[in-house]
N, C-alpha and C positions, 0 to 999 in steps of 0.2 A: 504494500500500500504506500502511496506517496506521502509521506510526511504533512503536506500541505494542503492538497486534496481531497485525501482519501481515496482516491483512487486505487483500484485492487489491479495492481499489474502482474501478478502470479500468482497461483492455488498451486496446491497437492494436497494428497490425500493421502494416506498409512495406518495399517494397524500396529507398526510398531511403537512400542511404548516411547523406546530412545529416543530423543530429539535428536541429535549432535548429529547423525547421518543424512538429516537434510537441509543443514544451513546451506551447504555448497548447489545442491540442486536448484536451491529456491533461488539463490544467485544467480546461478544458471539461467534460469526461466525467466527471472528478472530483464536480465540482458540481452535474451530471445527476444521478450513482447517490447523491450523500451527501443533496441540496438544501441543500448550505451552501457555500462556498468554503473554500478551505483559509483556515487562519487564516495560514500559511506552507508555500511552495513550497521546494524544493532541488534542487536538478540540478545535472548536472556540467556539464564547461565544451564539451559536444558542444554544448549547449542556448543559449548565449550566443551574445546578437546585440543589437545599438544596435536594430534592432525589436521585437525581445522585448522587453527592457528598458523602451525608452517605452511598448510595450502594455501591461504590465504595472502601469507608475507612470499612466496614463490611467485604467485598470480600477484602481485601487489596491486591487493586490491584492503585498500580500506576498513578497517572496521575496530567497534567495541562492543565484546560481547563480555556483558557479564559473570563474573567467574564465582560470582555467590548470588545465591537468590536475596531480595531485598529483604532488607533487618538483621540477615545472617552474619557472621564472623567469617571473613575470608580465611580459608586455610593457607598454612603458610605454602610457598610453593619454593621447589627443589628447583635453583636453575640448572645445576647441572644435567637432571634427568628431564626436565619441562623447558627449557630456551623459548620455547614461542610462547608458551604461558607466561613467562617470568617477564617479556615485553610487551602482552596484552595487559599484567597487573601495573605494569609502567605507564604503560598509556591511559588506563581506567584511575591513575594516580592524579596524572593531572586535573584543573580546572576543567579542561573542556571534559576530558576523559569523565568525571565524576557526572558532571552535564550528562553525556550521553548514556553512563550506566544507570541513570535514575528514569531517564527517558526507558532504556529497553527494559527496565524492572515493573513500568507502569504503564504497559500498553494495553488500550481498552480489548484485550484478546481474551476469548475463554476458548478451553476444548469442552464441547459436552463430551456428557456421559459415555464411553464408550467408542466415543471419534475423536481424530489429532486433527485438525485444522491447522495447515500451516497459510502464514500469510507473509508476503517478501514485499517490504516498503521498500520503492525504486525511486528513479527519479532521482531528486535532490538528495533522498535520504533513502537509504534502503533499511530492512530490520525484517526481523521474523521470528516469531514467537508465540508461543501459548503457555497461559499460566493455569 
């Protein structure tokens, strides 16, 4: 969904419980229906994974995705074994960074009962998430 809009520029659907296996698609699909990449991604912290993260810095493509759920205690994170987590919690350090992880912690997303609804905000802003 676009940031500003609302505009829904990608679906999917899954009965898998995991989020983290499809931040990349919804990217994906993003960049299908818009023909541009986000300029920046958001997701919450279903979405976070040391792979996403390096596919993400490999594709240098943009993003903050939440690496605790909101109110939570961020676990400490191991740079030697996590490197691309250790510079997602660098980035989600900063001013803007905190900006953006409060945005992808409060996005008016639900999954019902029994369905994953995912939703990929493009455009200016990309994000994807279900709470």
């Amino acid at each position: 969904m676009d940031e500003d809009s609302h505009l829904m520029v990608a679906t999917g659907l899954t009965d898998c419980a995991a989020d983290s296996g499809q931040l990349l698609p919804m990217i994906e699909a993003t960049t299908r229906n818009t023909g541009a990449a986000p300029m920046m991604t958001l997701a919450d912290s279903g979405y976070a994974s040391e792979d996403n993260f390096a596919t993400l810095e490999a594709r240098q493509l943009t993003a903050c995705v939440a690496l605790a759920r909101e109110g939570k205690t961020l676990r400490p994170v191991d740079p030697e074994h996590h490197p691309a987590t250790q510079r997602m919690a660098e980035r989600l350090a900063t001013p803007e960074g905190k900006d953006h992880d409060r945005r992808a912690n409060t996005f008016p997303s639900r999954s019902s009962a029994g369905s994953n609804r995912r939703w990929a905000f493009g455009d200016s802003v990309s994000a994807a998430g279900t709470q």
